[in-house]
C-alpha positions in Angstrom: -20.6 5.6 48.5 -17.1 6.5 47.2 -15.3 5.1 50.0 -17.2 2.0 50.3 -16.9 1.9 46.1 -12.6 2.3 47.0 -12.2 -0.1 49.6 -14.5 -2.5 47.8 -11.8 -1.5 44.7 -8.6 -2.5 46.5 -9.5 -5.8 47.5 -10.0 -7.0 44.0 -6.8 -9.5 43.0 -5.5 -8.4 40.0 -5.4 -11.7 38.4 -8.4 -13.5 38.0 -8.8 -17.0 37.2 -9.5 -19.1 33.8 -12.8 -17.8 33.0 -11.3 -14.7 33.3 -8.5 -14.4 31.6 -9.3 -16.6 28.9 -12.9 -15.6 28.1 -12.9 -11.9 29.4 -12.8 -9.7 25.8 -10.3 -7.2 25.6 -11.8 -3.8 27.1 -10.0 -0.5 26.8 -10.0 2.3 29.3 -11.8 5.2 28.2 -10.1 8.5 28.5 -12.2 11.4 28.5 -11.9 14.5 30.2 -11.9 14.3 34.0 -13.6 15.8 37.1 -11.2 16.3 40.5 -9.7 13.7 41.2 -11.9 12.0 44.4 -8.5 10.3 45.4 -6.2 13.2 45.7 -3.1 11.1 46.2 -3.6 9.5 43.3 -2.8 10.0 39.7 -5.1 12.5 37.7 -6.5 9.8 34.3 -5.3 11.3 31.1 -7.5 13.9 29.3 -6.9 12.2 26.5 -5.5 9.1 25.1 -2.2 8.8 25.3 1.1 6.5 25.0 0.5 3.2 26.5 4.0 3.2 28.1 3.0 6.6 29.4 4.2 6.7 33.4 1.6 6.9 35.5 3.0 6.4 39.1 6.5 5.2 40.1 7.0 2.8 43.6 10.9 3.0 44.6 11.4 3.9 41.0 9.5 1.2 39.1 7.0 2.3 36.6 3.6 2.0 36.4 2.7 2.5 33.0 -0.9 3.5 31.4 -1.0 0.2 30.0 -0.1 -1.6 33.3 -3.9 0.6 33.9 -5.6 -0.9 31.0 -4.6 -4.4 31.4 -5.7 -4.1 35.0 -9.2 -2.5 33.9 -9.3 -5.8 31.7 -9.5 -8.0 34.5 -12.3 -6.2 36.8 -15.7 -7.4 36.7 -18.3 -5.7 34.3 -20.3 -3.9 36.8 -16.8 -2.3 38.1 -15.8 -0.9 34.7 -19.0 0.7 34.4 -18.1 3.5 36.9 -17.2 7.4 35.7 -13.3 6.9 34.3 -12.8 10.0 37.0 -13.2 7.7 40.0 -12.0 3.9 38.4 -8.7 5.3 37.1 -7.3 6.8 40.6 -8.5 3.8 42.1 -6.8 1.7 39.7 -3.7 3.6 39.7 -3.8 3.1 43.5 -4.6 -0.7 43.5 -1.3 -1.3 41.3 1.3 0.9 43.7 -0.3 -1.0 46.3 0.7 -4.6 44.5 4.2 -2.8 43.9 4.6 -2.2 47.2 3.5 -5.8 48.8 6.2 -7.0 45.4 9.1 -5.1 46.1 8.3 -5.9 50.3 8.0 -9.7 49.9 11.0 -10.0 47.7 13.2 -7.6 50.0 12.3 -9.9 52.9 13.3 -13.1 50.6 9.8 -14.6 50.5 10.5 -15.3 47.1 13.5 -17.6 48.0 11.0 -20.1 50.0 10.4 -23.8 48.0 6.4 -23.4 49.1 6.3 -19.3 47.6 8.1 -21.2 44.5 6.0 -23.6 43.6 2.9 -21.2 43.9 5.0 -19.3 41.5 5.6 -21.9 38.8 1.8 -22.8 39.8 0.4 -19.1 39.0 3.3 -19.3 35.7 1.2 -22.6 34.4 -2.3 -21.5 34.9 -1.4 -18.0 32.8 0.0 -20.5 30.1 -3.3 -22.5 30.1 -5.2 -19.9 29.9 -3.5 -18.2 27.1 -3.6 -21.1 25.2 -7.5 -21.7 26.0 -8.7 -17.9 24.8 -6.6 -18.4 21.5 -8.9 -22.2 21.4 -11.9 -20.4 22.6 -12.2 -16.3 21.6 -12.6 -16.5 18.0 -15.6 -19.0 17.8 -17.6 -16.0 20.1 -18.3 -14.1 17.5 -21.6 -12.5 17.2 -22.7 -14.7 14.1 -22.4 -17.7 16.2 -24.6 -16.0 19.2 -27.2 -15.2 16.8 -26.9 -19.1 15.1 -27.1 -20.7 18.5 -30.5 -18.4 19.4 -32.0 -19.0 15.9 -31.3 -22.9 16.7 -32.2 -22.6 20.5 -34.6 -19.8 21.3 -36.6 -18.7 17.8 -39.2 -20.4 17.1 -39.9 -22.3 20.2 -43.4 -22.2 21.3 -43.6 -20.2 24.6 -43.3 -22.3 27.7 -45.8 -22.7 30.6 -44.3 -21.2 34.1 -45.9 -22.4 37.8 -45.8 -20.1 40.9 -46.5 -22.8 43.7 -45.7 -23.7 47.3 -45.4 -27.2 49.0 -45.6 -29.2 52.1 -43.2 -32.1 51.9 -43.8 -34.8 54.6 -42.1 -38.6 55.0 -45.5 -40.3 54.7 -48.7 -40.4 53.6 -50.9 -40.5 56.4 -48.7 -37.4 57.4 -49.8 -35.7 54.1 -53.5 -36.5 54.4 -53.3 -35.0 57.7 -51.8 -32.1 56.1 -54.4 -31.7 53.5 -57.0 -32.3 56.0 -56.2 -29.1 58.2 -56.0 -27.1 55.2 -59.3 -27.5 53.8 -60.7 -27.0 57.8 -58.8 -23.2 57.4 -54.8 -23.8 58.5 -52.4 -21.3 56.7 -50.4 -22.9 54.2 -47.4 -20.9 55.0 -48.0 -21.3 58.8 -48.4 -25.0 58.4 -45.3 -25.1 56.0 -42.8 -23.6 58.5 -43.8 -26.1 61.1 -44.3 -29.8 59.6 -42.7 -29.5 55.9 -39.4 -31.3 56.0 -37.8 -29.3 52.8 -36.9 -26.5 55.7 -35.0 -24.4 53.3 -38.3 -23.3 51.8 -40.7 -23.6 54.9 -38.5 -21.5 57.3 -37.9 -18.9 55.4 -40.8 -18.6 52.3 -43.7 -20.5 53.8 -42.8 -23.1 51.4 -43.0 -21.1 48.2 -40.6 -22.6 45.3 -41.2 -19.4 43.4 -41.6 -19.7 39.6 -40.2 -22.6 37.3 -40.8 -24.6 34.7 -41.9 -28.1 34.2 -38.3 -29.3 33.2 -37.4 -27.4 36.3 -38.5 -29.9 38.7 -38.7 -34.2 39.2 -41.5 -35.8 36.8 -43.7 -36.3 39.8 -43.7 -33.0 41.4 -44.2 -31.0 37.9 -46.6 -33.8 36.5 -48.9 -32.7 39.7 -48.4 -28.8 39.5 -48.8 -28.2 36.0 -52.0 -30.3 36.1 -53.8 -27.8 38.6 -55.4 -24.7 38.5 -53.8 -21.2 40.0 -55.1 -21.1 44.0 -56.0 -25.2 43.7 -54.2 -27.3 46.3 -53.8 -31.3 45.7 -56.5 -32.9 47.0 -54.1 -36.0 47.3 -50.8 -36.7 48.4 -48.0 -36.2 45.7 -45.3 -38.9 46.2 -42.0 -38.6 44.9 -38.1 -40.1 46.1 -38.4 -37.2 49.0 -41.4 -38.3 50.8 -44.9 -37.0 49.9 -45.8 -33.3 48.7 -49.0 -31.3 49.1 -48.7 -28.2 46.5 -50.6 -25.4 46.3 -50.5 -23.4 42.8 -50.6 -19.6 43.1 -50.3 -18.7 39.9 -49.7 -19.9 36.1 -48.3 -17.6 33.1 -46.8 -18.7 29.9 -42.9 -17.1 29.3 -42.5 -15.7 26.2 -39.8 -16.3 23.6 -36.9 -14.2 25.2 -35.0 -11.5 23.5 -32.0 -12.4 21.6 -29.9 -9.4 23.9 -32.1 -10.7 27.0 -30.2 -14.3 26.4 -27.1 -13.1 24.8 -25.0 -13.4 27.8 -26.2 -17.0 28.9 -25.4 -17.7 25.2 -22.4 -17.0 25.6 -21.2 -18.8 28.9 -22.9 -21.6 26.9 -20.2 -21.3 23.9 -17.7 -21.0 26.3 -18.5 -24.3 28.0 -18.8 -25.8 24.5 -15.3 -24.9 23.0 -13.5 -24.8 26.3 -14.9 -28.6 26.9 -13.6 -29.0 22.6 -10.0 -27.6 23.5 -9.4 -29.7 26.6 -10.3 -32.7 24.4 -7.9 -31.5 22.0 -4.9 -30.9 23.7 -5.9 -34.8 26.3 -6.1 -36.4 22.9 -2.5 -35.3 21.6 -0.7 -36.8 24.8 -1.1 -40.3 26.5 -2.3 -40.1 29.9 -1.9 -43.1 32.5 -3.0 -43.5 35.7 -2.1 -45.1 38.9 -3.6 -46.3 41.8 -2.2 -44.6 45.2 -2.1 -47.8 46.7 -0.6 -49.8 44.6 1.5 -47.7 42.0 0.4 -50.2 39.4 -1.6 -48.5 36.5 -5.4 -48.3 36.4 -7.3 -49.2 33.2 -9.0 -46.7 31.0 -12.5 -45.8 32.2 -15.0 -43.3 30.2 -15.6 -40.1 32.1 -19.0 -39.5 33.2 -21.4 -38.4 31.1 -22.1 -34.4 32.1 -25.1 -33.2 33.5 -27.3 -32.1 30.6 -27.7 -28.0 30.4 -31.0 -26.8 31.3 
């Protein structure tokens, strides 16, 4: 488990991209007392906190400092940081001299000199300066009074919502869907019958030509109109048509969903603010500066057209 856990460890780039770095909070690493050390070339974690410039490791004589550590714990993915401190800050430690190394190697050999390795530079140099500028936009409206105003306007009070658990058939005509329904009722397996005739082959092959649970918003008006009208083990006892060809749906089971938690959704919640003050910042900053297009073609300027509407969040 360790090594697979190390391996999977050095393969994470330190920098991450905007969502990252822009919306990650700041996370410090903990410092307690340590265990041995599972990486024993690596640096032992402090027993207790210490100086942030505090020298960790050294790679031809450039530090590596505790808070060169920290920052790096920033950037890993919340199911990484949850491992003992013993085993993440070895690993960590190691990731960095590793970095140093490939640094010092690639400017040695004068990569760094090359117009394409540039322009990646000025390239990485831009996206850490719009990021920067998108946490200080976004990070202080994610506070947890505006989690719990967005779940008192979204989520409380809402009447629990009606799930289906159903399966389908989906055929290109109708006569092809009678047939269907025909060989059911004489004793074919659904699931058999899926995985052979249904056209939707992502759920046939694979699931028989269960769609698992959703909800009625979860599906076209046809298809949902039909399910949540029947009964759990009915199957339509007439072809269901819709812009895909024709369906024949079998119900397997009905339940409502409660009214979830406000820590079961806090997380989506979130990712939801993001979207909503990230999309509030960009507007920002496009309104403050004129932007022109040109055609490729022509070089001549293209009018002003609205963006497209965005999809609506379900």
């Amino acid at each position: 488990m360790a090594l697979k856990v190390l391996i999977h460890m050095r393969l994470i780039p330190h920098a991450f991209g905007l969502a990252a770095a822009a919306l990650f909070a700041t996370t410090t690493l903990c410092t307690p007392s340590f265990a041995a050390d599972p990486a024993p070339a690596a640096a032992a974690a402090p027993a207790k906190p210490a100086d942030p410039n505090a020298v960790v490791a050294t790679v031809n004589g450039e530090k590596i400092t505790l808070s060169d550590v920290q920052t790096a714990m920033i950037s890993l993915p919340p199911q990484m940081r949850q491992l003992p401190p013993n085993l993440i800050f070895p690993m960590l430690v190691n990731q960095l001299a590793d970095q140093k190394a490939i640094l010092i190697t690639a400017q040695k050999e004068g990569l760094d000199k090359k117009p394409e390795t540039q322009q990646m530079m000025v390239n990485a140099s831009n996206t850490a300066l719009q990021n920067a500028w998108l946490s200080e936009q976004v990070m202080p409206h994610l506070t947890d009074d505006a989690i719990k105003q967005y779940y008192d306007q979204n989520y409380a009070g809402k009447p629990a919502e009606k799930e289906v658990h159903a399966r389908h058939i989906l055929v290109k005509t109708e006569a092809e869907a009678n047939d269907v329904i025909k060989k059911l009722k004489a004793g074919a397996d659904f699931g058999k019958l899926a995985a052979h005739v249904s056209t939707d082959k992502g759920s046939a092959q694979q699931n028989g030509g269960d769609l698992g649970w959703f909800k009625k918003t979860d599906m076209i008006p046809a298809f949902s109109d039909a399910a949540f009208a029947m009964k759990k083990g009915e199957i339509s006892s007439t072809p269901v048509k819709s812009q895909y060809g024709y369906h024949v749906i079998q119900v397997l089971d009905t339940r409502t969903d409660p009214v979830p938690t406000l820590d079961a959704v806090r997380d989506k919640i979130r990712q939801a603010l993001i979207q909503k003050y990230v999309r509030e910042a960009v507007d920002k900053a496009t309104n403050q500066v004129k932007i022109v297009r040109f055609d490729p073609n022509t070089g001549k300027p293209l009018a002003d057209a609205p963006a497209p509407a965005a999809a609506p969040q379900k």
